[in-house]
N, C-alpha and C positions, 0 to 999 in steps of 0.2 A: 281498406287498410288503415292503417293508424300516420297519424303523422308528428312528426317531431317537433312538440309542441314542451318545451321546458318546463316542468311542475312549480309550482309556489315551495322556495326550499322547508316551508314548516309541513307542509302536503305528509299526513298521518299515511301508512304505507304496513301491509303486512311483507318482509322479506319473504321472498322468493328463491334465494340463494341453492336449498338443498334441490326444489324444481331446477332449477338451472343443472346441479351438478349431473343428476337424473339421468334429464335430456342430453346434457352434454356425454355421460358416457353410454348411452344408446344411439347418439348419431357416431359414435368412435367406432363401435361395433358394426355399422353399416356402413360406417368408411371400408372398414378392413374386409368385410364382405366384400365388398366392391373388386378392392382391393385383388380380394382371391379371386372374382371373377375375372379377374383382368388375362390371364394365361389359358383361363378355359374358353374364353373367347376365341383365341388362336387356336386353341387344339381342337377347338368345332369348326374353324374352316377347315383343319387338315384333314381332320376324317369325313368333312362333306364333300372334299375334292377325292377323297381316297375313295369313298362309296361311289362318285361321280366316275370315276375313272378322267377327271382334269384334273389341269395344273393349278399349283396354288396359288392368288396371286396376295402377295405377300401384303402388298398397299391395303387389300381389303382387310384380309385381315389384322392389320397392324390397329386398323381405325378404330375395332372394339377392343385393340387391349388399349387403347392411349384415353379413347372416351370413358372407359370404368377406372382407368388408372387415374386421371386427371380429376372425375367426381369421386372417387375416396379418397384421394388426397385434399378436395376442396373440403369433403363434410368433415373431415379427422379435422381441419385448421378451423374450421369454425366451431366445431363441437367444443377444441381447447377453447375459443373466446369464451363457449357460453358457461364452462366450466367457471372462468375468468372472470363472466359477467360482464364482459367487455361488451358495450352500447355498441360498437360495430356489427359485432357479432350477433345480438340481436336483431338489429337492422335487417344483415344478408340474412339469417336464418330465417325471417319473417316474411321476407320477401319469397324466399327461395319456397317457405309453401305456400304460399298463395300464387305461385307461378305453376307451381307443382297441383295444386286441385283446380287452378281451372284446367289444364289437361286433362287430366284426370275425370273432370264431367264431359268435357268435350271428346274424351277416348273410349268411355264404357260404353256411348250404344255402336261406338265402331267397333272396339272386338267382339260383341255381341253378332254383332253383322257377317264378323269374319269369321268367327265359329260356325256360322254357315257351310264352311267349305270343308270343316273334317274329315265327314263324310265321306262326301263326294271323292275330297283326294286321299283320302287313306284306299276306299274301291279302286281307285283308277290302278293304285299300286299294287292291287291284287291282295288287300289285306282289310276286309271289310268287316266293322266291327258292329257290335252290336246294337239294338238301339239302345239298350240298358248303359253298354259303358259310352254312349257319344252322348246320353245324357250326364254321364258321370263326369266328365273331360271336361265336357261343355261348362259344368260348375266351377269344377277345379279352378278352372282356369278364371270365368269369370271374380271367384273366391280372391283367388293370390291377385287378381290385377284392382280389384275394389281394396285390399288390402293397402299394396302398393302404393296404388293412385286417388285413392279417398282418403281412408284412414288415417296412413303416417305422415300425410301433408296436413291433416283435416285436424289430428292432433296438435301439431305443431303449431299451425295457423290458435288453436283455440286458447295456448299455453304461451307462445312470445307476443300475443296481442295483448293478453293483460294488463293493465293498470299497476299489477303490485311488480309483474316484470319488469316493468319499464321503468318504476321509480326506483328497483331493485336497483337495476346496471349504470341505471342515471347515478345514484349515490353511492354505489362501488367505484366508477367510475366517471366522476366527477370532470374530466376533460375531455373538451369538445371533440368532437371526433368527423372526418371525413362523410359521413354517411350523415350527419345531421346537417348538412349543408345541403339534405336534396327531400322534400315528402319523399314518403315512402313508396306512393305508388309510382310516383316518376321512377325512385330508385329500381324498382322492381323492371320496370322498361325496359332502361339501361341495362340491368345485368343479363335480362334476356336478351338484349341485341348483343352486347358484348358475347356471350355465349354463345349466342349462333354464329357471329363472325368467328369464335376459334374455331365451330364445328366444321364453317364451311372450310377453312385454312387445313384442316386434317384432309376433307373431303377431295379436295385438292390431288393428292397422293393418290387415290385408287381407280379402279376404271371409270369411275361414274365422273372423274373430272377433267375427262374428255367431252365431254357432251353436258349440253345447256339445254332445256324447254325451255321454247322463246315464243308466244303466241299463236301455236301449231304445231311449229314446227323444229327439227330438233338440230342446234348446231354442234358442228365436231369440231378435234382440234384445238389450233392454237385460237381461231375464234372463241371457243366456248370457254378457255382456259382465263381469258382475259375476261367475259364476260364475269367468270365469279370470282376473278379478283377483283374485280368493278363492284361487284353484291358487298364484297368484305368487307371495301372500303365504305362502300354508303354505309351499311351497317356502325362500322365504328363511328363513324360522322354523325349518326345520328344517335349512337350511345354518350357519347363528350357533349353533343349539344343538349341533349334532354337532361343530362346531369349539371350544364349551366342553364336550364333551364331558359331556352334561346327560343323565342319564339320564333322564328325565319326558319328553324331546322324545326321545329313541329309540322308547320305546312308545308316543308318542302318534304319532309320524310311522310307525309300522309299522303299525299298529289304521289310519290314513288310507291307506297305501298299500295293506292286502288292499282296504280299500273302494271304492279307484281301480281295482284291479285286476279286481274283482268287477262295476264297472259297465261297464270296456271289454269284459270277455266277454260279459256281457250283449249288451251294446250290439252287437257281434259277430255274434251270433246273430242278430238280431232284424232290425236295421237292412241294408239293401242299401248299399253305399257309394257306389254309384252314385248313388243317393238324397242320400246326404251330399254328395257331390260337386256333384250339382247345385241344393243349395241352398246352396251356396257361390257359385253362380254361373260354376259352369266350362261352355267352350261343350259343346253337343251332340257335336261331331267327336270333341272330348277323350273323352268321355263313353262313347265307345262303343269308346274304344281301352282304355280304363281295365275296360270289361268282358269284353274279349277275356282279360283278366289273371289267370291260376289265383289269384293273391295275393287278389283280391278275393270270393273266393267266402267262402261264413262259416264254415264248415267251417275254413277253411284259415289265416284271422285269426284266428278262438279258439285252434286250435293255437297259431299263434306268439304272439299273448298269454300261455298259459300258459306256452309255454318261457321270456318275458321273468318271468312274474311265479317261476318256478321259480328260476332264475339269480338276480334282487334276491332273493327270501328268501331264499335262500342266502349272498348277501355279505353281508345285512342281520344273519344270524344268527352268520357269522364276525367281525364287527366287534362286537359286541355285549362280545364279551370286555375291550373297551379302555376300556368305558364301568364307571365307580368302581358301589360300589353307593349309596354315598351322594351327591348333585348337591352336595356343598359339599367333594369330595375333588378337590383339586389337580390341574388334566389333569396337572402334570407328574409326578407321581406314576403314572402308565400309559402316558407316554410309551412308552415300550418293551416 
């Protein structure tokens, strides 16, 4: 990632501005997608519970109109900076794809994986298709998630990284701004822990924030309830200290993260998710589509757990470099 490194104000520069406006009204338009997905979210649990013959429960659903509501309202606010050319906006934008394609490499040979079970579960429901169209499906699908997940991050990542960007929004906007007070890639940390802390606070609400994997085994309850508001909080704890650039909350947030990471494998191995699933409260019908799914076998979760916990120590350990060795040395001082 780039870091915010101030140009020599004579620094020759091709404007960038109309790229800015571009970008910015094509993230407006995928805000507002979002946006519309946000109600079709809820009207696909109602008719999953309607085809289920159960009840709705409202918390789940509410979770996918608040999470497509909250990311089109986030892209629409930044799309206007990048309209604006505002250095903030830059920054989040920049960040938010490079957070966006490494998922996104880390995701394609899982749904690849999980296209495995079409198949299997469309027979089991008595509606077994052919091979011609589950190779068709199988692309589709691959198609729109490589799109998604490569491309419109992969784009973005190749157009706010620029040199003529950067000195664009620097000399549009010429004051200092909150987000130059951190590298970029630290920033990128933070916003993804900040984000997971909202997710899990949503998460909160629906059946699944009864219950915790904990190194096996699964707690209920008012136990488990406290448990992720305990997550939330380290989470934000460790989002304000990577953004003062503290080194005691790097190691102490890495020493937390193998120990998160040590209990989902666990937990992996031991635990059936099916199991988990259905003390969440999902129906039966679900239940048995969800085990048709190579993804759910445990074998094939602790793999992708380690490749997740491989990939974070690895940014955790290339960001490490930006953190001072003293917590009382000036972020701006490793800005760059």
């Amino acid at each position: 990632m780039d870091s915010n490194v101030a140009p020599p104000a004579e620094s020759a520069y091709q404007d960038r501005h109309a790229g800015l406006i571009v970008f910015g009204i094509l993230g407006i338009l995928l805000g507002l997608a979002c946006l519309l997905l946000a109600p079709l979210a809820y009207f696909g649990q109602m008719m999953a519970a309607a085809r289920t013959g159960t009840e709705l429960n409202r918390g789940n659903a509410l979770l996918g109109v608040m999470i497509y509501g909250l990311l089109g309202t986030v892209m629409i606010w930044l799309s206007i900076g990048s309209i604006l050319a505002r250095r903030w906006a830059r920054a989040l934008i920049l960040c938010g794809g490079w957070i966006g394609l490494i998922i996104g490499l880390v995701a394609m040979p899982v749904v690849w994986v999980a296209l495995g079970s079409v198949g299997p579960a469309a027979a089991a429901q008595g509606h077994a298709l052919p091979p011609a169209a589950l190779v068709l499906v199988r692309w589709i699908t691959l198609g729109v998630t490589f799109v998604i997940y490569i491309v419109i991050p992969g784009l973005t990542v190749l157009f706010y990284r620029g040199r003529n960007v950067r000195l664009t929004c620097e000399a549009r906007d010429p004051v200092a701004r909150w987000t130059d007070r951190c590298p970029l890639p630290v920033l990128a940390l933070c916003l993804l822990k900040a984000f997971s802390a909202g997710f899990l606070l949503l998460f909160l609400f629906t059946t699944y924030g009864h219950i915790f994997p904990l190194f096996g085994s699964i707690v209920q309850g008012v136990p488990a309830r406290i448990l992720w508001v305990a997550l939330v909080a380290f989470l934000l704890y460790a989002a304000r200290g990577f953004y003062r650039l503290d080194r005691r909350v790097y190691w102490t947030y890495l020493a937390g993260a193998l120990l998160l990471w040590s209990s989902s494998f666990v937990t992996f191995l031991r635990v059936d998710m099916v199991d988990y699933y259905r003390l969440a409260g999902m129906p039966e019908r679900q239940l048995a589509h969800i085990a048709q799914n190579p993804l759910m076998a445990h074998n094939t979760l602790a793999l992708v757990n380690v490749a997740t916990m491989v990939v974070g120590l690895a940014y955790l350990l290339y960001v490490k470099r930006f953190f001072p060795a003293a917590a009382t040395d000036h972020p701006a001082a490793v800005a760059g």
